[in-house]
C-alpha positions in Angstrom: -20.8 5.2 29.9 -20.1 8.7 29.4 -19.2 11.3 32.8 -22.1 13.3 33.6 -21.1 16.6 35.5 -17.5 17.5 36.5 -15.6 14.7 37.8 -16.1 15.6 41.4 -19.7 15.3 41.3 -19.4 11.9 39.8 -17.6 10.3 42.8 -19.9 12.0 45.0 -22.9 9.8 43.4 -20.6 6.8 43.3 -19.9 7.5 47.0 -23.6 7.9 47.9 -24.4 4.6 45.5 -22.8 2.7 47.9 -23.3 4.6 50.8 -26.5 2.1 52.6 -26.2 4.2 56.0 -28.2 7.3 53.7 -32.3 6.5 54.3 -33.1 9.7 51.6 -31.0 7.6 49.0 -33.1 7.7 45.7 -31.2 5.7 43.1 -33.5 6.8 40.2 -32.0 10.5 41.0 -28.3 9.2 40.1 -27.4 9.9 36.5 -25.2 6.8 37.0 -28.1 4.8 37.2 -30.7 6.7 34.6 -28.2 6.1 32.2 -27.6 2.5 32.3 -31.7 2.3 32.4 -31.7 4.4 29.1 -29.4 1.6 27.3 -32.5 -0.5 27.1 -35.0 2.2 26.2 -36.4 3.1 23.0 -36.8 6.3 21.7 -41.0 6.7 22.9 -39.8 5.5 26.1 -37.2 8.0 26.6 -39.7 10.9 25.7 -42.1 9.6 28.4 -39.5 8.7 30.7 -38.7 13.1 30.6 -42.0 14.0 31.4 -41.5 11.8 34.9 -38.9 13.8 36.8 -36.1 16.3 36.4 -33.6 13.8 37.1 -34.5 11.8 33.8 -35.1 14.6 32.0 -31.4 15.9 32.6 -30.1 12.8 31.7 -32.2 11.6 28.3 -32.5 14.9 27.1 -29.3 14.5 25.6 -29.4 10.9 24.3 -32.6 12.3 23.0 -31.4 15.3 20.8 -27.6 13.3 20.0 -29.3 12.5 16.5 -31.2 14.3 14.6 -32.8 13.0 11.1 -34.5 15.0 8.5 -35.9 12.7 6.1 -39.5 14.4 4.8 -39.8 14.2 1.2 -42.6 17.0 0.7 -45.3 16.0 2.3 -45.8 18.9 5.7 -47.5 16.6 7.8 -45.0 14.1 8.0 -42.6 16.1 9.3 -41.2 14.4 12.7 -37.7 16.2 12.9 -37.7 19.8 15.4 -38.1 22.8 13.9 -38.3 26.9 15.7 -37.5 27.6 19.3 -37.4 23.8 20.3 -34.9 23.1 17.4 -32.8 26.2 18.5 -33.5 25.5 22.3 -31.6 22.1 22.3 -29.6 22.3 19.5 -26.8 22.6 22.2 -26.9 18.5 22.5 -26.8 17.6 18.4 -24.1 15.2 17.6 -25.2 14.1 14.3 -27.2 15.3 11.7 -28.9 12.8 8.7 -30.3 14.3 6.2 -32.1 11.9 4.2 -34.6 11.6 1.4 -35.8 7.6 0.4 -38.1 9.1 -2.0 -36.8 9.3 -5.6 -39.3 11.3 -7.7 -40.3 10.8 -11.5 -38.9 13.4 -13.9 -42.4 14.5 -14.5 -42.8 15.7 -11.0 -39.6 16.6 -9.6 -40.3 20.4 -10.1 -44.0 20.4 -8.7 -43.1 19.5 -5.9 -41.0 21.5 -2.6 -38.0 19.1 -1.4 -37.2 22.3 0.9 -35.2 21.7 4.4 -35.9 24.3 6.3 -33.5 27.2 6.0 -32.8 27.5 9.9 -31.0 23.9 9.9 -28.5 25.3 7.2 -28.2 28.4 9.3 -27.8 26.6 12.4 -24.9 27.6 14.9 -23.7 26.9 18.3 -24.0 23.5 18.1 -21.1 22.7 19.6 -21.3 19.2 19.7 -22.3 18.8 15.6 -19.4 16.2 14.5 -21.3 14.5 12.2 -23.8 15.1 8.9 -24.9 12.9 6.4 -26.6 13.8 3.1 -28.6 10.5 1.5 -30.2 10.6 -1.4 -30.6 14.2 -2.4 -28.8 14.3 -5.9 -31.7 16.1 -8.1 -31.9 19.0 -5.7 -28.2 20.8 -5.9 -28.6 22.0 -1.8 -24.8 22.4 -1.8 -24.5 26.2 -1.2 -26.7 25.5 2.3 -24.4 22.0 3.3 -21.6 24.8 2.8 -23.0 27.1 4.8 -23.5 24.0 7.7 -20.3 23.1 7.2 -18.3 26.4 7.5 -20.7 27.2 10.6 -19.2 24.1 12.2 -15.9 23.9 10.8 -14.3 23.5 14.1 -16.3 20.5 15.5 -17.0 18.4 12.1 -15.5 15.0 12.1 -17.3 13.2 9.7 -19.2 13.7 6.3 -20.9 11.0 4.8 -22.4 11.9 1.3 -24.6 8.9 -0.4 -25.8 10.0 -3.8 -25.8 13.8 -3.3 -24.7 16.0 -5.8 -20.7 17.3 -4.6 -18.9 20.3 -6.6 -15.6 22.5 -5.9 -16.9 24.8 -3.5 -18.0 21.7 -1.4 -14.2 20.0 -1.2 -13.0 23.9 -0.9 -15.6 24.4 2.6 -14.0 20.9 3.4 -10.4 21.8 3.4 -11.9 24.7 6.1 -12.9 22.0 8.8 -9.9 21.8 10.3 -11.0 18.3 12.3 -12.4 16.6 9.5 -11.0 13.0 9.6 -13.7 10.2 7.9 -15.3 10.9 4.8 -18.0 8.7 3.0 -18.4 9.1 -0.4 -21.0 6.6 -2.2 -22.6 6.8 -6.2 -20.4 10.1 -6.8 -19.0 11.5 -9.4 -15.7 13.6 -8.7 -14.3 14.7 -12.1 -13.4 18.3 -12.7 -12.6 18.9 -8.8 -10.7 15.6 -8.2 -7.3 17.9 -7.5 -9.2 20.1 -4.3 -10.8 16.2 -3.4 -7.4 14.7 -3.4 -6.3 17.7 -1.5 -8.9 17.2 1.3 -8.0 13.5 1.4 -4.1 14.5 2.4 -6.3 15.6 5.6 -8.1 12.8 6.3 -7.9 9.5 8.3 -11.0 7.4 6.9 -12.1 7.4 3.2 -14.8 5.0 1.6 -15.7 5.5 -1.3 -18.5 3.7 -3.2 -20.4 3.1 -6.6 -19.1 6.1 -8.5 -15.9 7.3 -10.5 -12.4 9.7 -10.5 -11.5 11.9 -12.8 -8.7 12.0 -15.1 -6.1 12.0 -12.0 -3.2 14.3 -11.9 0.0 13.4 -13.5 1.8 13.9 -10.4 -0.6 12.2 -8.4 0.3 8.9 -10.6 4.3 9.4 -10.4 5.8 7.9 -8.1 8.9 10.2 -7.7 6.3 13.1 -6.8 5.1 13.4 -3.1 2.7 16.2 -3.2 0.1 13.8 -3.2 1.1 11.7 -0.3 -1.8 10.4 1.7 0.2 10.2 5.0 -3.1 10.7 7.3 -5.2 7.9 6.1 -5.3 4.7 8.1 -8.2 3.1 6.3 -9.4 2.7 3.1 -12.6 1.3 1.6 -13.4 1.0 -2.4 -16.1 -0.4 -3.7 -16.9 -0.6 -7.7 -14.6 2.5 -8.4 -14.3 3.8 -11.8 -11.2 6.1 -13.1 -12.6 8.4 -16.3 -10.6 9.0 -18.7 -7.3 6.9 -17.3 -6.2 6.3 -20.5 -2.7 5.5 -21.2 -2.9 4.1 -17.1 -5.2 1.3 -16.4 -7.6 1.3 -13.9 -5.5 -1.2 -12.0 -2.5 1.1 -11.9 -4.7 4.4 -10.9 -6.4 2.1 -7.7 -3.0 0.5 -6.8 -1.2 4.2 -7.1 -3.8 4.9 -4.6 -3.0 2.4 -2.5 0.1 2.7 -2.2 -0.2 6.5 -1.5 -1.3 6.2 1.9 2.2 5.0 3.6 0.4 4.9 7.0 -2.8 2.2 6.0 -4.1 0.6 8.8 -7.1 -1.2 6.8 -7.5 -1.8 3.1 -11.0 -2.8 1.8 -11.8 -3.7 -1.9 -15.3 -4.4 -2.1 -16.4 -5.7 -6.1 -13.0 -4.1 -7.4 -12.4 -7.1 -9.4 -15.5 -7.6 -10.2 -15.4 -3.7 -12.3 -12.1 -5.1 -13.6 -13.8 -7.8 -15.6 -17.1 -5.9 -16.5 -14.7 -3.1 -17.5 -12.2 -5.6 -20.0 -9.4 -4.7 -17.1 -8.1 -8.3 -16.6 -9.2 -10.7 -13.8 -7.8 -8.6 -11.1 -4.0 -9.8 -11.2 -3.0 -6.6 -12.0 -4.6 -4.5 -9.4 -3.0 -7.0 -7.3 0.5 -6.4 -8.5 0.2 -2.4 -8.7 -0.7 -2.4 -5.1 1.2 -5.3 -3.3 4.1 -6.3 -5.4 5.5 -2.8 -6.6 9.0 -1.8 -5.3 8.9 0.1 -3.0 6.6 -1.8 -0.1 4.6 0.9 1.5 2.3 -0.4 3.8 4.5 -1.5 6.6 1.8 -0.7 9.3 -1.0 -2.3 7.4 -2.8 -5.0 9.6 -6.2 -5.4 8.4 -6.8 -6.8 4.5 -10.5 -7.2 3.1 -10.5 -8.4 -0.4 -14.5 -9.4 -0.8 -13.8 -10.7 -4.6 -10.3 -11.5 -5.0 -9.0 -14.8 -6.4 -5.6 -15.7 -5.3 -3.6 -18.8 -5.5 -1.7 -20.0 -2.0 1.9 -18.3 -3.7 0.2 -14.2 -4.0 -1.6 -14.8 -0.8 1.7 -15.8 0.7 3.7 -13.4 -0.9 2.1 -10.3 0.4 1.6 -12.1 4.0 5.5 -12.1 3.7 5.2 -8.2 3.8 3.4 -8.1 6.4 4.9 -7.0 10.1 1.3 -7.6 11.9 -1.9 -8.9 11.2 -5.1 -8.6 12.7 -7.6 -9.6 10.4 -7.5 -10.9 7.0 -11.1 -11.8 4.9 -10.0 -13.0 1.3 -13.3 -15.7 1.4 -12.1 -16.9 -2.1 -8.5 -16.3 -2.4 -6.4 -19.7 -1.4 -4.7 -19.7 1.7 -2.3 -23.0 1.2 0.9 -24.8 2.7 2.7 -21.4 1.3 0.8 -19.1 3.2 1.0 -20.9 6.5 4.4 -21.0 6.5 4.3 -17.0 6.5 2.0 -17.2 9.3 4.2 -18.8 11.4 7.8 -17.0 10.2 9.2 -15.0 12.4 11.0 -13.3 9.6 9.8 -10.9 7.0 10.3 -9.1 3.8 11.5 -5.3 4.3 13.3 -2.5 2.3 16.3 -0.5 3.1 17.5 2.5 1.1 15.8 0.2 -2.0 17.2 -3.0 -1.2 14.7 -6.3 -0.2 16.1 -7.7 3.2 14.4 -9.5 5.6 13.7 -8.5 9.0 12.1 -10.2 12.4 8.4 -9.5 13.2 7.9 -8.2 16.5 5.5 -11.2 16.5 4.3 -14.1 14.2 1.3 -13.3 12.3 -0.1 -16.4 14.0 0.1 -14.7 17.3 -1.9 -11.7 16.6 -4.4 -12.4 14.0 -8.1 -12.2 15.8 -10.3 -12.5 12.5 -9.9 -14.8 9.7 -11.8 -16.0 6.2 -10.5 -17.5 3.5 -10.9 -20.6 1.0 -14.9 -20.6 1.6 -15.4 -23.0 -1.2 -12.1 -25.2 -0.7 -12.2 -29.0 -0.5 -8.5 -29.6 -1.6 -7.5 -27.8 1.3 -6.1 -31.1 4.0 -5.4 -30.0 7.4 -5.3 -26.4 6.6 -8.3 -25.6 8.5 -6.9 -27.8 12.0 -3.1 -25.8 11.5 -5.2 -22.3 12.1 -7.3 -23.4 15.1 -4.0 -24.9 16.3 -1.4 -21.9 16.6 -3.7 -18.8 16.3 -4.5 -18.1 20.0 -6.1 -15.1 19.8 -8.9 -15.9 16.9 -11.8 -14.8 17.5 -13.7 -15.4 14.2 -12.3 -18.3 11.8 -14.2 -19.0 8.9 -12.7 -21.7 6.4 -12.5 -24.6 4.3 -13.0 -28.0 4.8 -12.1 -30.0 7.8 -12.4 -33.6 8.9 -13.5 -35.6 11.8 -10.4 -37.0 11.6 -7.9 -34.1 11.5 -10.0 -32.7 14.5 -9.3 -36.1 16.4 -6.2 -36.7 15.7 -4.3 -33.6 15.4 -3.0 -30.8 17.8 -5.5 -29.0 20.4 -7.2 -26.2 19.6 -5.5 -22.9 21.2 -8.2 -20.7 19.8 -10.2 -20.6 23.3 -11.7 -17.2 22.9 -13.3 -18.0 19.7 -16.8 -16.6 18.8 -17.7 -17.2 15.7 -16.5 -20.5 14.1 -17.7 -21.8 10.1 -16.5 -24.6 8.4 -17.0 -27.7 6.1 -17.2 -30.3 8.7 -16.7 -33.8 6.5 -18.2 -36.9 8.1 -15.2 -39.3 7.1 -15.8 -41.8 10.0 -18.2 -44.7 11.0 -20.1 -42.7 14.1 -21.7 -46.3 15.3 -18.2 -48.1 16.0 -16.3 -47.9 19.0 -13.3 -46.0 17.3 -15.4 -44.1 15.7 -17.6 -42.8 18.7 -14.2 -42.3 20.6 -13.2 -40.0 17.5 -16.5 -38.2 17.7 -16.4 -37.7 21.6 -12.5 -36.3 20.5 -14.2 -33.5 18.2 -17.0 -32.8 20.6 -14.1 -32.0 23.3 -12.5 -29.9 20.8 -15.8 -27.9 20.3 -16.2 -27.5 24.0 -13.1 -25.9 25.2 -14.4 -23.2 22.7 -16.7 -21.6 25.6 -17.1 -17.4 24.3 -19.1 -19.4 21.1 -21.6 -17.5 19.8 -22.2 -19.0 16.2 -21.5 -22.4 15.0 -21.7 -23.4 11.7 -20.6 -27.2 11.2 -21.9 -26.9 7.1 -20.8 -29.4 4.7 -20.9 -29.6 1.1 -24.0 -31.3 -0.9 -23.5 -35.1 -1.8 -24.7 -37.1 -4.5 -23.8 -40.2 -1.8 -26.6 -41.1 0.2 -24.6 -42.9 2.5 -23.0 -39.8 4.1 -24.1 -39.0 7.3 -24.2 -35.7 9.3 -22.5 -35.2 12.5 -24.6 -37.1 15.8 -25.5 -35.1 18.2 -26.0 -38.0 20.5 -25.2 -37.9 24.4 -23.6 -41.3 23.6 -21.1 -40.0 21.4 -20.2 -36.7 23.6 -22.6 -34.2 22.4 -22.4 -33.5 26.4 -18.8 -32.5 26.2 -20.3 -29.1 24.8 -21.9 -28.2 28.3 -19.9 -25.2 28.6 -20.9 -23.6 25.3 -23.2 -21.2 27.7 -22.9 -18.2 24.9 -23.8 -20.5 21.8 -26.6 -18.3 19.9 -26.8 -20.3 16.8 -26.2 -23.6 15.5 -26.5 -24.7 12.2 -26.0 -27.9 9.7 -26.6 -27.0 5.8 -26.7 -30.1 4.3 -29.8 -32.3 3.3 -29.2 -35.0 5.9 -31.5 -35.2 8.7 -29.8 -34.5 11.6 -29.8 -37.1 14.3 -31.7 -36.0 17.5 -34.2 -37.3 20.0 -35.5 -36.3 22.6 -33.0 -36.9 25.5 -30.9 -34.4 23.2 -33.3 -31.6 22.6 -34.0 -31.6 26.1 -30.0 -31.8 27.2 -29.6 -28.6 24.7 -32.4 -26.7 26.4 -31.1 -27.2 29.7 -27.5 -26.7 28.8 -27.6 -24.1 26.1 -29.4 -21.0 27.7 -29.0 -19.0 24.9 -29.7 -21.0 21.8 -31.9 -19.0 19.3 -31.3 -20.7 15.7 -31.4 -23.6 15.1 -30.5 -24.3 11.1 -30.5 -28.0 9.7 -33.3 -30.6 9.1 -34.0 -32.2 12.5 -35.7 -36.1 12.7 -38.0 -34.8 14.9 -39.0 -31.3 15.6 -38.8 -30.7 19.8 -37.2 -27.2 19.9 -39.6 -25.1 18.1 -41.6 -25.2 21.5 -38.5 -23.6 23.2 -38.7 -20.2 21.2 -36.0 -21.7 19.2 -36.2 -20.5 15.6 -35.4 -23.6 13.1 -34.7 -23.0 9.8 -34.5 -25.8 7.4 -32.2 -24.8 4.3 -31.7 -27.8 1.7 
């Protein structure tokens, strides 16, 4: 909750919170108070809730004018966003600025009709709390000589750009290289070709780049040599590509010019390829291998402090997965949904040792932790079946996982292998396979050994036992029976959703539905075919996927 006042004046209204010996005590005068009201307001409310008393206004009328969006297309009367004295009035409280036009007009009428933004909001200045503009959707129109002139107004305070099919050109990357605090920069359906040197130059500045759905330019010669540190991304912690394209790359691949770029930023934090192999195939680049080998097996290793890995579309066998986990000195979350995570790959997990360079030679090194230890998010093998007792290992020695979402696992392993040290889990998928008799007594003891497993995981807020379709219609789903433990889940108090995607009926009576009203108080979603429908009647949405 952010201070309101100087920092004396805020202990004064804690002091006077708690102070129950003051009869003239008005809690709705407390900023302290307004503000944690305004959390659960909408915008209408908090424009009525101003008119009520100068205390609210005071405090709203800044959570009010933080975000300001222009998105009229050319119609007058639609106009919601401030203009004139009231724009210029509280213009002192903007802390982001969308620009934004959802309208894309034919060809026929794109020059009949005004697209204008008013002149005064790329004149504005003084707002010294402006750290953030986006510009959505505005390609047709050319408005970068006014963004310039926004920009340069507020090159001081400017954090973040975020430019989503808008038209960009030298002078824009020039006015960027002016904002001396500029650290995240968005860049979606773009094309950055004759000014790619002054982009790469603002990039050497910059902490955050995505970019999205458009293409490079021929890149500098001396951006792609390795011997050459000019173009050293040394600022960026994070980096997001999504369908990139390199013009003109030619005698370099597109896999060399993406992994070049990678490995430019020798501080990465978080690396996120979104469709990159994907392009590779559309674009006769390979199936992806070589993108992989450009950016995690070249010689030098670069990315010694990278600790978050998103790979959306990549395919890797257990050995690459393992061999760049054996890089790695900490890792916090790793989503590779259909790359192979194997025997290999868990032994790097639990190594204490890793790969390192010195002066050029590959020795190893100790990890001031196992990966194990410190990984808190992790998806992998979505579609695996040949995966045995992978699934248990992780829930067994990753502590602090919070999300885990996996390949197959078996009643079985769950039963009989190690517990679960996972505790503070949240968000648990996996292929749960049926692969005991749930009417013996061994096999209801088995059961009542999973449900136990489940129910030490108390933070639970989505479970998703799914299991693969079956051509035998003698498999069964998991029974949720009080006779077989479902009640050793009583202390899932956070569970939000539950959900079985198969096309078994799911066995539940009535003693059930009503335990898992009374024990669940959250439960929302319910997702599996049920034999008879009791929680719709609850307000609990079921959904009933084949």
């Amino acid at each position: 909750m952010p201070a309101v006042g100087t920092g004396s004046s805020t202990r004064s209204s804690l002091y006077n919170l708690y102070n129950m010996n003051n009869p003239k005590l008005n809690p709705f005068e407390l900023p302290e108070i307004i503000l944690l009201l305004g959390d659960f307001l909408e915008r209408n409310d908090l424009l009525n809730c101003i008119r009520v008393s100068k205390s609210f206004h005071s405090t709203f009328i800044r959570r009010i004018w933080k975000n300001i969006l222009v998105d009229e297309y050319h119609y007058e009367s639609k106009r919601k966003y401030p203009i004139g004295e009231t724009l210029q009035k509280h213009k002192k409280y903007i802390e982001a600025i969308r620009f934004r036009s959802d309208d894309q007009p034919y060809e026929s009428i794109r020059f009949m009709q005004s697209v204008d933004i008013p002149d005064e909001y790329w004149s504005l200045q003084g707002c010294d709390r402006l750290q953030f503009i986006a510009f959505e959707g505005w390609r047709y129109y050319e408005p970068n000589r006014h963004l310039n002139l926004l920009l340069k107004n507020h090159n001081s305070t400017i954090t973040r750009l975020c430019l989503d099919d808008a038209e960009t050109s030298r002078e824009l990357w020039e006015t960027l290289l002016g904002c001396t605090n500029l650290e995240h920069l968005e860049v979606s359906y773009e094309d950055i070709d004759d000014e790619i040197d002054v982009f790469l130059q603002v990039c050497k500045k910059i902490k955050y780049l995505h970019l999205n759905g458009g293409s490079l330019g021929r890149l500098p010669v001396s951006f792609l040599s390795v011997e050459d540190s000019d173009y050293n991304l040394s600022n960026m912690h994070t980096l997001s590509l999504g369908d990139i394209r390199i013009l003109r790359q030619h005698p370099y691949t597109l896999a060399y010019c993406l992994g070049t770029l990678v490995r430019r930023c020798p501080g990465l934090r978080v690396l996120e390829l979104l469709d990159i192999y994907e392009s590779f195939e559309s674009r006769n680049e390979g199936d992806g291998e070589s993108f992989y080998k450009e950016a995690f097996l070249q010689h030098p290793w670069t990315q010694d402090n990278l600790s978050e890995l998103i790979l959306l579309d990549a395919q890797l066998k257990d050995e690459n997965t393992a061999r760049f986990l054996r890089r790695m000195s900490g890792l916090k979350r790793l989503d590779i949904p259909y790359c192979e995570l194997g025997q290999l790959s868990l032994q790097e997990l639990l190594s204490e040792k890793q790969e390192a360079f010195d002066n050029g030679q590959m020795v190893w090194k100790t990890r001031p932790q196992k990966l194990c230890e410190t990984v808190e998010r992790l998806v992998f093998n979505v579609r695996g079946d040949d995966v045995d007792g992978i699934a248990q290992a992780i829930l067994s020695i990753c502590p602090l996982l919070k999300k885990f979402v996996g390949p197959k696992i078996t009643m079985t392993e769950i039963a009989n292998g190690a517990e679960w040290v996972c505790t503070g889990l949240t968000e648990l998928t996996v292929y749960l396979e049926v692969d005991i008799d749930q009417e013996t007594t061994e096999g209801m003891e088995k059961t009542r050994s999973v449900f136990k497993q489940l129910g030490k995981l108390t933070q639970l807020r989505s479970l998703k036992l799914t299991k693969r379709d079956s051509n035998d219609s003698e498999t069964r789903a998991l029974d949720l029976r009080l006779r077989t433990g479902l009640d050793e889940l009583a202390n899932l108090k956070w569970l939000h959703g539950l959900t079985f995607n198969d096309r078994h009926r799911q066995e539940i009576y009535l003693e059930e539905a009503t335990w898992i009203v009374d024990n669940w108080p959250r439960i929302k979603y319910w997702n599996g075919k049920l034999i008879c429908d009791l929680l719709a009647p609850h307000n609990i949405y079921i959904g009933q996927k084949d």
